[in-house]
Backbone as ProteinMPNN parsed JSONL, in Angstrom:
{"seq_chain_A": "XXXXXXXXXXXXXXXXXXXXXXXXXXXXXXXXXXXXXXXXXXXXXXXXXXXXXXXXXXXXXXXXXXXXXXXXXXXXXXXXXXXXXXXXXXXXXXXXXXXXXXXXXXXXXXXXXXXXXXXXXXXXXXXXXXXXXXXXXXXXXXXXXXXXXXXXXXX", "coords_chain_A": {"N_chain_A": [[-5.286, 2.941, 19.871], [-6.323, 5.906, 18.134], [-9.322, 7.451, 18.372], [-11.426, 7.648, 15.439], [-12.561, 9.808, 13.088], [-15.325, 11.972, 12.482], [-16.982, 12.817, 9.762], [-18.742, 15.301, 10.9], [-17.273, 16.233, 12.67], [-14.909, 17.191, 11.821], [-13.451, 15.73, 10.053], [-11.518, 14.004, 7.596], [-12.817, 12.81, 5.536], [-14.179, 13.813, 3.081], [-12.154, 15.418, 1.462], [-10.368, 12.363, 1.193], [-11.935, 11.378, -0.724], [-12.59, 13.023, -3.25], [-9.639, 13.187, -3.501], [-9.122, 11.071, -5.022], [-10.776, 10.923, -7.021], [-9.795, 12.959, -8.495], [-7.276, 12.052, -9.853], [-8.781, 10.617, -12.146], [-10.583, 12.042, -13.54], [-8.511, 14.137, -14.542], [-6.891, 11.759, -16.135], [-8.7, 11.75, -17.929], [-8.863, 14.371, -18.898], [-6.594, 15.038, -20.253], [-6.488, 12.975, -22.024], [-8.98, 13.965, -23.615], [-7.603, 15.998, -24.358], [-5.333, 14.706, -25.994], [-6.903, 13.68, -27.647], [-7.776, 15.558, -29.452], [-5.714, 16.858, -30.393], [-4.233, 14.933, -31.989], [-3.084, 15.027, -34.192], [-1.013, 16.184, -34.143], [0.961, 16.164, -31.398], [-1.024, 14.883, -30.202], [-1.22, 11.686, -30.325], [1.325, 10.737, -28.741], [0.138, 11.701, -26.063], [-1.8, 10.314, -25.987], [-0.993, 8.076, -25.994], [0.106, 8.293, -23.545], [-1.469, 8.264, -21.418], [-2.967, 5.611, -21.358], [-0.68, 4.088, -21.172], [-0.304, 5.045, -18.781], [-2.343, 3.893, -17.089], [-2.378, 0.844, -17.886], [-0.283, 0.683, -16.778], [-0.603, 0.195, -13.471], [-1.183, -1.578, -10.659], [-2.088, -4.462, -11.569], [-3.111, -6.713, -10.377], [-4.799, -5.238, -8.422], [-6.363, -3.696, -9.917], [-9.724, -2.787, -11.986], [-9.877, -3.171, -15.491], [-11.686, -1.321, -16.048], [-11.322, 1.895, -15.88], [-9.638, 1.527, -18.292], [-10.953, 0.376, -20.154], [-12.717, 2.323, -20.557], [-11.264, 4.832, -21.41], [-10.387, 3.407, -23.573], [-12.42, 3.198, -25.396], [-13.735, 6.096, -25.721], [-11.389, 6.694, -27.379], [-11.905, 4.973, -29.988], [-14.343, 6.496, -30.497], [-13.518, 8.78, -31.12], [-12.294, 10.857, -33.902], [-9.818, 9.765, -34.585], [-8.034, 7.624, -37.18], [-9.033, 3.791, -37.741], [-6.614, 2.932, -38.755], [-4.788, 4.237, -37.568], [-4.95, 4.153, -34.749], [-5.171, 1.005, -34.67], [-2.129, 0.949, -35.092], [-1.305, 2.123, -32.714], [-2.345, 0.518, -30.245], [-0.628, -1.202, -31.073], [1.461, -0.678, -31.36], [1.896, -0.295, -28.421], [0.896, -2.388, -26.968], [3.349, -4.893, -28.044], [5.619, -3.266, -26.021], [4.773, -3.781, -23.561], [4.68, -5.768, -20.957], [3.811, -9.404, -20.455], [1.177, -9.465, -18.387], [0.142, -6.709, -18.415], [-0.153, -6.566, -21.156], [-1.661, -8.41, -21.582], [-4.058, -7.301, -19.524], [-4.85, -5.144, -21.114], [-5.718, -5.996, -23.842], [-8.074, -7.109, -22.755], [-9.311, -5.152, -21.781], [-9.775, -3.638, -23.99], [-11.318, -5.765, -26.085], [-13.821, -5.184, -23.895], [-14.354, -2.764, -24.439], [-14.418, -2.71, -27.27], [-16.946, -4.648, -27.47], [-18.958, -3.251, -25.792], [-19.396, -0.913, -27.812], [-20.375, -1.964, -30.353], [-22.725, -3.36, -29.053], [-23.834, -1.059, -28.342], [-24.406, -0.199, -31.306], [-25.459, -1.981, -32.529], [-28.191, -1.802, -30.585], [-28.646, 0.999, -31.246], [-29.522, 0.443, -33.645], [-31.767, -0.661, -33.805], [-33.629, 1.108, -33.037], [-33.489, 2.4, -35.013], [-34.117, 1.251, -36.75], [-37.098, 1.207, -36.592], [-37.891, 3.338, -36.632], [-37.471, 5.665, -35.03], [-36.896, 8.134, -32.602], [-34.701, 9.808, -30.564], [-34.818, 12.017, -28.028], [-36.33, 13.692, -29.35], [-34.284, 13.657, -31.779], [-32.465, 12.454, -34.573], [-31.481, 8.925, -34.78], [-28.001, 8.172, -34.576], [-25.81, 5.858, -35.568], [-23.425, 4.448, -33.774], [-20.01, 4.202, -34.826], [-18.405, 1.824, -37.019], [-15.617, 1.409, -36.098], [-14.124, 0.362, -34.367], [-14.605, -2.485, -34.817], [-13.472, -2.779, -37.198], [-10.389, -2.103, -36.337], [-9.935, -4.131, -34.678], [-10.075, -6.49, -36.491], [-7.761, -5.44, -38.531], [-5.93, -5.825, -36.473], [-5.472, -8.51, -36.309], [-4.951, -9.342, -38.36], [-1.936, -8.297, -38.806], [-1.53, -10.014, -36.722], [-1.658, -12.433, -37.501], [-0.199, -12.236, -40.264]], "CA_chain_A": [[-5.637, 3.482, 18.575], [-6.997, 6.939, 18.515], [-10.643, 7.33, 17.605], [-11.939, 7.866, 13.877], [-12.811, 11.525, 13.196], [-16.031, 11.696, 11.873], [-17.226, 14.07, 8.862], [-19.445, 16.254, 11.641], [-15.756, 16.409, 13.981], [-13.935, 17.795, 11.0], [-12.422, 14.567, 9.228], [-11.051, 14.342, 6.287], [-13.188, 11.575, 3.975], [-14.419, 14.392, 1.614], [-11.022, 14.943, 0.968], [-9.928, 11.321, 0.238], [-13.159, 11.079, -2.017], [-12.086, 13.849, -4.571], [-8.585, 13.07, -4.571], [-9.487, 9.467, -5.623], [-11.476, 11.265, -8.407], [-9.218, 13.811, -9.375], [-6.841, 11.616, -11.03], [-9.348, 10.138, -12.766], [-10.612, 13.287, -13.762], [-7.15, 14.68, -15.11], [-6.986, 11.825, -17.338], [-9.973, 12.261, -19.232], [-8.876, 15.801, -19.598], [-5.677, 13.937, -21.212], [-7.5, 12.093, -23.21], [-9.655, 14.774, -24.347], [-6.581, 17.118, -25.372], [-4.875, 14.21, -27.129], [-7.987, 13.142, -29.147], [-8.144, 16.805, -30.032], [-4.596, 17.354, -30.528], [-4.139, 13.773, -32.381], [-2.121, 14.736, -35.553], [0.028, 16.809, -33.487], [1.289, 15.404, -30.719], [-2.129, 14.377, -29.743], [-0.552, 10.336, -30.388], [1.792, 10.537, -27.713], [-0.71, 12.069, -25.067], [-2.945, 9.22, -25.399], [-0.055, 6.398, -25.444], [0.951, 7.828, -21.964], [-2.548, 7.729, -20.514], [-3.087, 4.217, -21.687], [0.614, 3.526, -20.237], [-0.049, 5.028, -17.206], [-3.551, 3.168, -17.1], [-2.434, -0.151, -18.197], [0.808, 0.458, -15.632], [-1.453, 0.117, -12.796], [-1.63, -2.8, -10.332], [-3.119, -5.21, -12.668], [-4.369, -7.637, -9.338], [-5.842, -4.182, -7.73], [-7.649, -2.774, -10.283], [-10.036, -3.63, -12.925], [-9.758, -2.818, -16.494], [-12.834, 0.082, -16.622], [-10.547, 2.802, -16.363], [-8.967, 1.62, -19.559], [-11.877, 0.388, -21.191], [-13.33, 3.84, -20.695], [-10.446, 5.401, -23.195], [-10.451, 2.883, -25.376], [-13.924, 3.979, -26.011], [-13.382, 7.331, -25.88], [-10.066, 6.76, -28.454], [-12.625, 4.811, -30.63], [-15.62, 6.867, -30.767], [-12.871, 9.759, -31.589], [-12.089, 11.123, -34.978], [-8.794, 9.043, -35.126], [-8.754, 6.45, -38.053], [-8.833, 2.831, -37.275], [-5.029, 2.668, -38.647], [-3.958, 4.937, -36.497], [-5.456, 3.276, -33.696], [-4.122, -0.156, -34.788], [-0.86, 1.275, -34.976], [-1.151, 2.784, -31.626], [-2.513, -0.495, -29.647], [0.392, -2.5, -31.687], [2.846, -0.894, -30.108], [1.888, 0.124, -27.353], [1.375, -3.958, -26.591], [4.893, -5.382, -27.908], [6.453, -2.64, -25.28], [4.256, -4.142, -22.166], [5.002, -7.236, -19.896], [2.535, -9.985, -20.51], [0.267, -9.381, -17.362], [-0.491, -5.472, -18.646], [-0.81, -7.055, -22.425], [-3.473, -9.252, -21.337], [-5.102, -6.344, -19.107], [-4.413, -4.534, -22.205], [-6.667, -6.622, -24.263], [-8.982, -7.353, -22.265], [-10.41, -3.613, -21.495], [-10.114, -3.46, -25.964], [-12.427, -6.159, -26.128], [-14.66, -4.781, -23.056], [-14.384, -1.727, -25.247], [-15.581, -3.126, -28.891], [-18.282, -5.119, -26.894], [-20.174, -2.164, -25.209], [-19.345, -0.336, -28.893], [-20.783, -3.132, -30.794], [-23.941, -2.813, -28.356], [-24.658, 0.5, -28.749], [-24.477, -0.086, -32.401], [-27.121, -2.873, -32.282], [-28.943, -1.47, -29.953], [-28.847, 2.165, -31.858], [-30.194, -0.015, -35.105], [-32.612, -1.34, -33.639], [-34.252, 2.258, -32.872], [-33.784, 2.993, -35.95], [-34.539, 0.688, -37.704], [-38.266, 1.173, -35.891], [-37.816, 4.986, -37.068], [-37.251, 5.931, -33.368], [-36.293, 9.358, -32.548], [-33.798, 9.717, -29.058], [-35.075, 13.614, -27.787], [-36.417, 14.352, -30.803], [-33.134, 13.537, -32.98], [-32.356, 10.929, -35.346], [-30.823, 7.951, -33.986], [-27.116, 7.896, -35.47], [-25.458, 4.595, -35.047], [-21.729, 4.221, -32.853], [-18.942, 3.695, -36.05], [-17.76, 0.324, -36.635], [-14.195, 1.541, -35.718], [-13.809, -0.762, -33.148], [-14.437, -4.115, -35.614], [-12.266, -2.448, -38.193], [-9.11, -2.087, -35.415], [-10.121, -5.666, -33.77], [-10.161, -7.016, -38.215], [-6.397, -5.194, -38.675], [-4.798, -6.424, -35.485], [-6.098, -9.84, -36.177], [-4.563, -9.393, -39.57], [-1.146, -8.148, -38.381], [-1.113, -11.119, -35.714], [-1.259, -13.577, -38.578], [0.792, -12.057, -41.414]], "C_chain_A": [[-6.534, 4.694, 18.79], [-8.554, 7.044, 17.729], [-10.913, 8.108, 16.398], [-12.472, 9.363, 14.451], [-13.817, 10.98, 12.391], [-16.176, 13.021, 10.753], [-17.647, 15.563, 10.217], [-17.887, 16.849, 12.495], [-14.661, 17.187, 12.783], [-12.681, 16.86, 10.995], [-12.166, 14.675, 7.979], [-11.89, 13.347, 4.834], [-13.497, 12.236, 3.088], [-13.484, 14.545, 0.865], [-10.304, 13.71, 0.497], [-10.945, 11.088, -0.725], [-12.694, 11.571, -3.195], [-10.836, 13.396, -4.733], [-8.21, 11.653, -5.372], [-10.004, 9.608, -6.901], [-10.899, 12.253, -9.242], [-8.026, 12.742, -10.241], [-7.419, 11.066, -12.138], [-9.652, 11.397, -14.097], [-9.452, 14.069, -14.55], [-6.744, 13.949, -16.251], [-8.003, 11.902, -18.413], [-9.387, 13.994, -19.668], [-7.44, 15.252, -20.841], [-5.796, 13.654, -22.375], [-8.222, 12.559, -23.852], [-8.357, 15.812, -25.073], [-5.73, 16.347, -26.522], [-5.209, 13.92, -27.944], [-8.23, 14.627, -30.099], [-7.18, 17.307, -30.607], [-3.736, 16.102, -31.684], [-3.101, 13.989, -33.694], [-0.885, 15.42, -35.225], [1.469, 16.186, -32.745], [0.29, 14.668, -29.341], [-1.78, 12.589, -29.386], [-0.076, 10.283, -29.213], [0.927, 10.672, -26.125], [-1.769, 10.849, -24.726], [-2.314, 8.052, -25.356], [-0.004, 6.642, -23.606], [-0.145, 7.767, -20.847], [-2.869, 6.323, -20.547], [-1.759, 3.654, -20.921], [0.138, 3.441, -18.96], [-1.341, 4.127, -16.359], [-3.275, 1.938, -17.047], [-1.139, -0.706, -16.987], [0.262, -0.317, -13.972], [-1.587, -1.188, -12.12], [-2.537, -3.529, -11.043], [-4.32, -6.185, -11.457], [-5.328, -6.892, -8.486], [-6.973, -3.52, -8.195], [-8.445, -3.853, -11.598], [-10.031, -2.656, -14.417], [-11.256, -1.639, -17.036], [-12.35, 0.755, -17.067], [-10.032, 2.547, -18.052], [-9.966, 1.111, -20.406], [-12.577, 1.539, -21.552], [-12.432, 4.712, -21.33], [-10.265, 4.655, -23.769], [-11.543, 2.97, -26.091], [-13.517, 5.064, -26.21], [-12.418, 7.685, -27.08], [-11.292, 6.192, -29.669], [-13.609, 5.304, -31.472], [-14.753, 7.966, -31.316], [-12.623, 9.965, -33.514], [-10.436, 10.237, -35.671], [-9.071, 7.96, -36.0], [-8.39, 5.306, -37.481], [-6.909, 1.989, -37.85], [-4.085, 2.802, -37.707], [-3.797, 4.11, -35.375], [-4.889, 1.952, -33.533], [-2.794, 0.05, -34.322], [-0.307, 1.436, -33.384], [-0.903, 1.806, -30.58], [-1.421, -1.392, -30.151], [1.372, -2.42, -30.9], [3.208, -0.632, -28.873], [2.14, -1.633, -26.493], [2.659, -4.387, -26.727], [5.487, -4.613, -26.886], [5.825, -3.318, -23.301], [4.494, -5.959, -21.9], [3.853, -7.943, -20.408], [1.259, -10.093, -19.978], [-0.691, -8.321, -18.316], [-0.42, -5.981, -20.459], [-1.841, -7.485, -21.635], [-4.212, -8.293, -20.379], [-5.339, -5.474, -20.183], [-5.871, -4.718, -23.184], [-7.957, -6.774, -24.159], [-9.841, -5.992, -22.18], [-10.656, -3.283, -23.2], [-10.981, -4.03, -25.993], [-13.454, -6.059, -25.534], [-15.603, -3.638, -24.052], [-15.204, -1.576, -26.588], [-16.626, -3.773, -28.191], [-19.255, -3.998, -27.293], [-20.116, -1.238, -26.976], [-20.213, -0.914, -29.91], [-22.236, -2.725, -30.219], [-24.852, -2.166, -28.315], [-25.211, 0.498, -30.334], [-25.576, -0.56, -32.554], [-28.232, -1.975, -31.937], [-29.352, 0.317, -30.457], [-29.934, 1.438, -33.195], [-31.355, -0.6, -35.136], [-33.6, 0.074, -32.87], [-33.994, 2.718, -34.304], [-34.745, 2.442, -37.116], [-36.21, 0.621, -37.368], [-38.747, 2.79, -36.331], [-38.356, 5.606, -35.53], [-36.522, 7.698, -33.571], [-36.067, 9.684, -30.629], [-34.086, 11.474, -28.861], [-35.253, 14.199, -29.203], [-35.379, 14.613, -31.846], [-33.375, 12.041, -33.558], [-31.393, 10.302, -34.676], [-29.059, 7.735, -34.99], [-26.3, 6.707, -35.045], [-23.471, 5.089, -35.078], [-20.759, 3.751, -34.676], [-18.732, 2.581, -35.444], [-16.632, 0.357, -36.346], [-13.885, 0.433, -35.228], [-13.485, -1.948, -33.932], [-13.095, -3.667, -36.294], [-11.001, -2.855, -37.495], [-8.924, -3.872, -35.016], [-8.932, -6.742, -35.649], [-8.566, -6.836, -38.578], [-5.183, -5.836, -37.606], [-4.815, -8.097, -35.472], [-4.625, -10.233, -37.648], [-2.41, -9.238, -39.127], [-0.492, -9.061, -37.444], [-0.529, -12.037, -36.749], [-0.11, -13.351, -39.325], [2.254, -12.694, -40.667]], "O_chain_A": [[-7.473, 4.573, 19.576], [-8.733, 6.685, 16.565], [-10.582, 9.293, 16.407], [-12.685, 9.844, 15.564], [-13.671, 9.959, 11.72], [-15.548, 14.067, 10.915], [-16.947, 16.566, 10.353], [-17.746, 18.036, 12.786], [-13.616, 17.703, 13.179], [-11.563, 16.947, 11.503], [-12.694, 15.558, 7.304], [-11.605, 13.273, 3.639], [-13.301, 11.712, 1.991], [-13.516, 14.08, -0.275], [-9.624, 13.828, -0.522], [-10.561, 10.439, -1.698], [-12.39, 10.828, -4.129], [-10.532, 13.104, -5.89], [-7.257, 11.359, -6.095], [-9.85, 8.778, -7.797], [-11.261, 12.483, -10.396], [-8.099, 12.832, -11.467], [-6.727, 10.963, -13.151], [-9.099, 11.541, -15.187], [-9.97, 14.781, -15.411], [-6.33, 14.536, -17.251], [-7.871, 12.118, -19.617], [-9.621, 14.558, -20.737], [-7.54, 15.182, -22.066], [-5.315, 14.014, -23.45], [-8.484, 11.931, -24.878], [-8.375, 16.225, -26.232], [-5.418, 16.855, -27.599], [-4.576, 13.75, -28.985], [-8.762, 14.681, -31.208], [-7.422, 18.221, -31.396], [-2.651, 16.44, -32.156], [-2.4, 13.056, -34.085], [0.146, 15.294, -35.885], [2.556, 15.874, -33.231], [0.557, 14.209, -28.231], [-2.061, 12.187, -28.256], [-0.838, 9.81, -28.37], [1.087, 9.859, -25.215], [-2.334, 10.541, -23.676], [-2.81, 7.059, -24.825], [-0.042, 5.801, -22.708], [0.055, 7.376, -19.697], [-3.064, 5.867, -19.421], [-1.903, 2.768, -20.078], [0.066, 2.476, -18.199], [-1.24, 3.781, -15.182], [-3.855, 1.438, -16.084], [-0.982, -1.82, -16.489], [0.833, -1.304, -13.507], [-2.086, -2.07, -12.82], [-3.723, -3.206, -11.106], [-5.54, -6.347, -11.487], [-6.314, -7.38, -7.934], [-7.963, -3.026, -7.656], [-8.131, -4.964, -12.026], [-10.19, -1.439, -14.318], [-11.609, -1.343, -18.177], [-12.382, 0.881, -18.291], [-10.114, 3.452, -18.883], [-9.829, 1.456, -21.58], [-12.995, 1.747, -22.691], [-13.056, 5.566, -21.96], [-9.845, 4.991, -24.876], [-11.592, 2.825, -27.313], [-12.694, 5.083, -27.126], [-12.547, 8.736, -27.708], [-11.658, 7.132, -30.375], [-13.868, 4.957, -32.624], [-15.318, 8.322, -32.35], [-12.869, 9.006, -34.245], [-10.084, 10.158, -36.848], [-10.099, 7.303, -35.835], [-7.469, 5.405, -36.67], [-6.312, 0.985, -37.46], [-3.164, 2.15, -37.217], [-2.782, 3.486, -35.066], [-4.233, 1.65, -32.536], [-2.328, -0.527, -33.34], [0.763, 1.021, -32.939], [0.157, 1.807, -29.955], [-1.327, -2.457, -29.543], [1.978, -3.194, -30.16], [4.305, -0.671, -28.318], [3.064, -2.003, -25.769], [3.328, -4.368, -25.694], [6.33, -5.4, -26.455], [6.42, -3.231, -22.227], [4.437, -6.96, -22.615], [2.898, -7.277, -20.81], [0.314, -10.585, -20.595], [-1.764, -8.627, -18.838], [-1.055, -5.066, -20.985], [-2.752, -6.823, -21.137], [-5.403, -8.592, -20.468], [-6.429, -4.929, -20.009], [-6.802, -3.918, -23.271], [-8.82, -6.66, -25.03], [-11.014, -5.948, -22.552], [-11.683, -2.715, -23.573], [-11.982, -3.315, -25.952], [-14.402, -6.617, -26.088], [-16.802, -3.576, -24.326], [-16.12, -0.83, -26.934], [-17.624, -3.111, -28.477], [-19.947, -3.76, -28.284], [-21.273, -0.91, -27.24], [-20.939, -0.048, -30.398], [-22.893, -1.868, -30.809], [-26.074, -2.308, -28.27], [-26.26, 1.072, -30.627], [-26.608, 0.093, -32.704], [-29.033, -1.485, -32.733], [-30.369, 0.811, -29.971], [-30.981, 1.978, -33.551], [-31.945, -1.005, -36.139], [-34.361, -0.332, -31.992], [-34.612, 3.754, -34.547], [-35.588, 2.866, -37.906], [-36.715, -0.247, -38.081], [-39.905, 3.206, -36.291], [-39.499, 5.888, -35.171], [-35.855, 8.181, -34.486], [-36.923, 9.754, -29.748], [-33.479, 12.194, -29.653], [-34.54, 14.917, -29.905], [-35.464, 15.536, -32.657], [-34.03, 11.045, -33.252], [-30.529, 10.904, -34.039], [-29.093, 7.13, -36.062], [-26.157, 6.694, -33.822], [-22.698, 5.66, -35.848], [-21.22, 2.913, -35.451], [-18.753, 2.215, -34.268], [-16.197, -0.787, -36.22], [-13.315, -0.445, -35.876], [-12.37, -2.465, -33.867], [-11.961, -4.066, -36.029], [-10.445, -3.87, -37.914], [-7.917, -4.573, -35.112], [-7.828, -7.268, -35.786], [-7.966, -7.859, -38.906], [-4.024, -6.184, -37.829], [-4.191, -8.773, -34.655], [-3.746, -11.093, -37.719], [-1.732, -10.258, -39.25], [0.725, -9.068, -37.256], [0.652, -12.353, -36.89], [0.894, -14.051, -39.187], [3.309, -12.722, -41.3]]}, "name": "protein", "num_of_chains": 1, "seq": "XXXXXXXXXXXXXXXXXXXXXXXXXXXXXXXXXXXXXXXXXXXXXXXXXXXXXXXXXXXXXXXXXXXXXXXXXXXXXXXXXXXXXXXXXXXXXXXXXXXXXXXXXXXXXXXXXXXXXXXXXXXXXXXXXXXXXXXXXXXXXXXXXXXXXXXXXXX"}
C-alpha cells in the first residue's frame, strides 16, 4: 500500500473537504432561487432539492440536510397551503423508507421552529431587545402545515 500523502507533501484533503461542501452549498443556492422564484417555477426547484435530499441513502445519512430546507421553505414567504400541498405530494410519490425520512426531518423542522418561537417570546415577553432590535417571533407556519396535513390524513 503506498504511503498517505500528507497536506505539507501536496495531498489532496483540502480538496475532498470543499467538494463535500460544495454540494451542499449549491443546494441552498437552489433553495434560495426557488423560495425567491416560488410562484414561478420557484415550486418545482424546491420539490427537486427535497427529492434529491430525501433520495439520499436513508441508512448513510441523517435527516439535517433536509431538516435544514424544511426550515428554510418554512421561514420563507410561501403560504402554509402551498407548502402542504408541496409535502403531500411530494410524500405519496416516495417509497416508505424516504417517507418516513421525509417526516421525520418536518417534524425536526417544526420542533427547532416551535423553539425559536418560545424561546423568541420569552425575550419578549421580558421586553428584551436582540442587538438593539425588537425581538420578532419565528411564524407559526410550521403548526399551520403540521394542522392541514393532519387534516388531509383524516378526511
Amino acid at each position: 500500500m503506498p504511503p498517505r500523502r500528507s497536506p505539507a507533501n501536496g495531498g489532496d484533503e483540502e480538496g475532498a473537504s470543499t467538494s463535500s461542501v460544495l454540494p451542499m452549498e449549491l443546494e441552498s443556492e437552489r433553495l434560495a432561487q426557488g423560495l425567491a422564484t416560488w410562484a414561478t417555477d420557484g415550486r418545482q426547484i424546491v420539490k427537486d432539492v427535497l427529492v434529491g435530499q430525501s433520495s439520499q441513502d436513508v441508512a448513510s445519512t441523517t435527516t439535517i440536510p433536509l431538516s435544514n430546507t424544511l426550515i428554510g421553505i418554512l421561514q420563507s414567504d410561501a403560504g402554509a397551503e402551498d407548502i402542504t400541498e408541496l409535502l403531500s405530494g411530494l410524500a405519496e410519490s416516495m417509497e416508505e423508507e424516504r417517507k418516513e425520512s421525509l417526516w421525520e426531518a418536518f417534524v425536526d423542522a417544526v420542533s427547532v421552529l416551535v423553539d425559536d418561537r418560545d424561546d423568541a417570546s420569552d425575550l419578549k415577553a421580558g421586553g428584551m431587545d436582540v442587538d438593539g432590535q425588537a425581538v420578532i417571533l419565528p411564524g407559526a407556519k410550521g403548526v399551520q402545515v403540521v394542522k392541514a396535513l393532519l387534516v388531509r390524513r383524516l378526511c
